[in-house]
Structure formats: C-alpha cells, structure tokens
C-alpha positions as CSV (number, residue, x, y, z in Angstrom):
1,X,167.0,19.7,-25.5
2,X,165.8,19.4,-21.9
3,X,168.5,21.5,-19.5
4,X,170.5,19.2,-17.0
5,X,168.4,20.0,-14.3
6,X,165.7,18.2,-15.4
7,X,167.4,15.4,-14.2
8,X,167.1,13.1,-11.3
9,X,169.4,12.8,-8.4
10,X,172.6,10.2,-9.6
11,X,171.9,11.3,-13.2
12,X,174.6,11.8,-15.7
13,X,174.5,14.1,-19.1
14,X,177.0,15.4,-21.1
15,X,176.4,19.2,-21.4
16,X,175.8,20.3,-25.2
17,X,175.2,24.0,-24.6
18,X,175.2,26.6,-22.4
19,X,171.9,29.4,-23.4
20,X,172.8,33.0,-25.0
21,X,171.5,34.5,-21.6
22,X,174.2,33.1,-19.7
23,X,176.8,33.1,-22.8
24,X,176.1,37.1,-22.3
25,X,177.4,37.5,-18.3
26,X,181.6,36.8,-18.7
27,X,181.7,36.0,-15.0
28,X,179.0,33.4,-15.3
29,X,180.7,31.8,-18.0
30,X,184.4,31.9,-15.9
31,X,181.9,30.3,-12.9
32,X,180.9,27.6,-15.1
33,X,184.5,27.1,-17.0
34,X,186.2,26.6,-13.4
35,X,183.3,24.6,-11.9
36,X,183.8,22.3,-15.5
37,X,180.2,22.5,-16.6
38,X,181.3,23.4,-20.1
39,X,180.3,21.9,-23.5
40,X,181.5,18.0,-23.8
41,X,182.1,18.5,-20.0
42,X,179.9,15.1,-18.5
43,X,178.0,16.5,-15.3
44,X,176.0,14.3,-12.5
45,X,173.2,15.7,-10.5
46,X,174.0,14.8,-7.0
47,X,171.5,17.5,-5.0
48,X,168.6,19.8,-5.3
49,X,167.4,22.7,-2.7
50,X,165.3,25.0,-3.3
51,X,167.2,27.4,-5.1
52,X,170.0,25.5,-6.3
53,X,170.9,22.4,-7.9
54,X,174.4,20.8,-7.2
55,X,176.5,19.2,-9.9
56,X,179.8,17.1,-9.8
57,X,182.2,17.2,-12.6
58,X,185.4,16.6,-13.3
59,X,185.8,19.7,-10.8
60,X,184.5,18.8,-8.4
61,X,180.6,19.3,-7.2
62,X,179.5,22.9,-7.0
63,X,176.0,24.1,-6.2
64,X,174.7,26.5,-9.3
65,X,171.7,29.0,-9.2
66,X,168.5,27.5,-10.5
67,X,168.5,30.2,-12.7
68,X,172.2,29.6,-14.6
69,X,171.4,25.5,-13.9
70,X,168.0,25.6,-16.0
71,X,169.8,27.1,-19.1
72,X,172.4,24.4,-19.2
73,X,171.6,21.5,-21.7
C-alpha cells in the first residue's frame, strides 16, 4: 500500500488506512476525522511544501505534517 502522499499534484485516492503510530495520538486522529481524511474518505493531493502536503476532501483542503501525511494509505 503506498501512503497518499506518494501521489502527484491533482491525484485522487480513497484512503484505506490510517498507520498504528498515528491511530495511537487521539488528537491526531480528531485532526484527521474533522479534516475528513478517514477510511473510505476519497482525498486529492492539491499541494506540496517542504514539510507539508495539502489535501482536499469532502472538508475542505487542509495542509497535514509530512510526518501524519506519509502514514495515510
């Protein structure tokens, strides 16, 4: 399973998990529930920097940590 940042700019995925790191930190997990980056949540890459990647869902886009972004598949 490659994690959604792996994608391109304009790509689309449907998220399948979330890793047991980031499972583990509650207010992660309420970050990624409000932002809608959940499980069977569909997610587009719309931005990089250096030490974040933005995402749009149904949400709206939020820019997340490269560290919580590369443990979303």
């Amino acid at each position: 399973m490659r994690a959604a940042l792996a994608l391109i700019a304009g790509g689309r995925v449907v998220v399948r998990r979330v890793d047991e790191e980031v499972e583990s930190h509650p207010s992660a997990m309420l970050t990624l529930e409000e932002r809608g980056l959940m499980p069977g949540c569909t997610v587009e890459v719309v931005g990089r920097a250096p030490d974040s990647v933005s995402l749009a869902s149904t949400a709206g886009v939020t820019a997340l940590p490269l560290e919580i972004a590369e443990r979303i598949y």
